[in-house]
C-alpha positions in Angstrom: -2.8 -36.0 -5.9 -3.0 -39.5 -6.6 -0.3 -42.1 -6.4 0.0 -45.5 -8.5 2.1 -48.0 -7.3 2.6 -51.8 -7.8 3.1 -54.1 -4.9 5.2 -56.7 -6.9 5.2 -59.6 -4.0 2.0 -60.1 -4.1 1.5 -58.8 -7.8 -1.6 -57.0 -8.1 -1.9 -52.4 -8.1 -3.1 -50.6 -5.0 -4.0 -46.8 -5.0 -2.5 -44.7 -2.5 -3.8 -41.4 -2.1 -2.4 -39.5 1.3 -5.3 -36.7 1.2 -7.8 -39.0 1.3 -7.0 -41.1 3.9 -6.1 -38.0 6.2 -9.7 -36.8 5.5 -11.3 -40.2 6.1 -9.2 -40.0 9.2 -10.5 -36.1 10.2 -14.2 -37.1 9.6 -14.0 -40.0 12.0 -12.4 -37.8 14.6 -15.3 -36.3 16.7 -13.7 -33.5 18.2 -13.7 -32.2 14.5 -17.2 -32.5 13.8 -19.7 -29.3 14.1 -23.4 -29.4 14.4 -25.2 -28.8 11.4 -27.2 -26.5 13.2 -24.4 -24.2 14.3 -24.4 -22.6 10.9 -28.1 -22.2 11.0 -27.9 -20.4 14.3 -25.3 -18.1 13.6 -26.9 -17.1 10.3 -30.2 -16.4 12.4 -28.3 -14.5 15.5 -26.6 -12.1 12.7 -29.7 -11.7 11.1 -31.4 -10.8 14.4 -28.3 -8.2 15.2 -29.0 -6.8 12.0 -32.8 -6.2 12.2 -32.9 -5.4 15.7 -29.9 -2.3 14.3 -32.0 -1.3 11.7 -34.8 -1.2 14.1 -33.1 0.9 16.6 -32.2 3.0 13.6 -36.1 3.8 12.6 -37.1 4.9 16.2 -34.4 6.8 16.2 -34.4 8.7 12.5 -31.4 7.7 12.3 -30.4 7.5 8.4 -27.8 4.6 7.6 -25.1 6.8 7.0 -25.4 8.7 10.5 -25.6 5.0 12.0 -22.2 3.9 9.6 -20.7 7.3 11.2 -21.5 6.7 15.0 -20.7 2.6 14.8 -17.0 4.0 13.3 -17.1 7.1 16.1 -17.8 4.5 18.4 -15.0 2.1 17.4 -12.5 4.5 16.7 -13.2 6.0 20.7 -13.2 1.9 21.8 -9.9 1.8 20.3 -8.2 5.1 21.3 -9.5 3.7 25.0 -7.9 0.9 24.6 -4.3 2.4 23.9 -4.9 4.8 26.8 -5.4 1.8 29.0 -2.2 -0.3 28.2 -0.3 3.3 28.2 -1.7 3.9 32.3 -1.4 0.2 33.1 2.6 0.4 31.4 3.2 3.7 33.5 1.6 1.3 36.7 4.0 -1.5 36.3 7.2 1.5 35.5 6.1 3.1 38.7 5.5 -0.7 41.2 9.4 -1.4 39.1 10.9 1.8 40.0 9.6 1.8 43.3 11.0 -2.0 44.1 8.0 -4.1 44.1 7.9 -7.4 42.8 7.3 -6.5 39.2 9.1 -8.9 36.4 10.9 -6.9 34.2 9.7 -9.4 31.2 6.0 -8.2 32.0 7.0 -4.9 32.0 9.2 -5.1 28.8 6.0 -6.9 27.3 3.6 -4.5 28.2 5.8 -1.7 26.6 5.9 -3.4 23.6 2.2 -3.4 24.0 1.5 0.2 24.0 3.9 0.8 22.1 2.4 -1.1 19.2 -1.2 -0.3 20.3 0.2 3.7 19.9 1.5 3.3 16.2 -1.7 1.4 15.2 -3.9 4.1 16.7 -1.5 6.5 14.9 -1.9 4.4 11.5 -5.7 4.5 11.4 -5.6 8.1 12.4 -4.0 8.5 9.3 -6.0 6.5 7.0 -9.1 8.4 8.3 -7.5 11.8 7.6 -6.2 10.1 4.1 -10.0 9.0 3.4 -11.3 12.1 4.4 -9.0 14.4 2.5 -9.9 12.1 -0.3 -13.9 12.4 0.2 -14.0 16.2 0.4 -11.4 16.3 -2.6 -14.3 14.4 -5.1 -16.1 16.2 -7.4 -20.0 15.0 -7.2 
């Protein structure tokens, strides 16, 4: 976007143009600038995750579906550990509350929010699964 406009004292027509001038003021703020070579390593470190997978794969036998199905056993037993711990540190801070220890009810009342949302996400992708699944066995190949 790019604004005309006429400065009539002095009689001669100025461009102002507010994006540009904000990004001529970002590139001379140095906290905003990245290493070119950040890029370049990241690109290298994935690639290096990737081979060294693949790798692990092969002395293994491991075909790349088996290795698709353990990474999303893996993650799906990450995740259902993770619920379980903000359900036993919940019950914890119940338990210190009930028992008249210097717990703050807004931590507590957080922390059931917590597992309480952690609980109905587990219970959403528990669904999915069983919704892809039903859907994979129901295919005709």
């Amino acid at each position: 976007m790019q604004f005309n406009t006429i400065n009539t004292m002095q009689g001669f027509q100025t461009q102002f143009n507010p994006i540009q001038n904000y990004n001529n003021f970002l590139k001379g703020n140095a906290s905003l600038q990245v290493n070119n070579d950040f890029q370049n390593d990241f690109d290298r470190m994935l690639q290096n995750e990737i081979e060294a997978e693949k790798n692990q794969n092969k002395k293994l036998n491991v075909s790349p579906v088996s290795g698709l199905m353990n990474s999303i056993e893996n993650a799906f037993s990450n995740g259902l550990n993770d619920v379980n711990e903000q359900r036993l540190k919940l019950d914890a801070m119940q338990e210190a509350f009930a028992r008249g220890e210097d717990v703050s009810i807004h931590d507590m009342m957080i922390a059931s929010e917590k597992s309480m949302l952690s609980m109905q996400m587990a219970m959403q992708i528990r669904n999915k699964m069983i919704s892809a699944y039903t859907d994979l066995k129901n295919m005709s190949v």
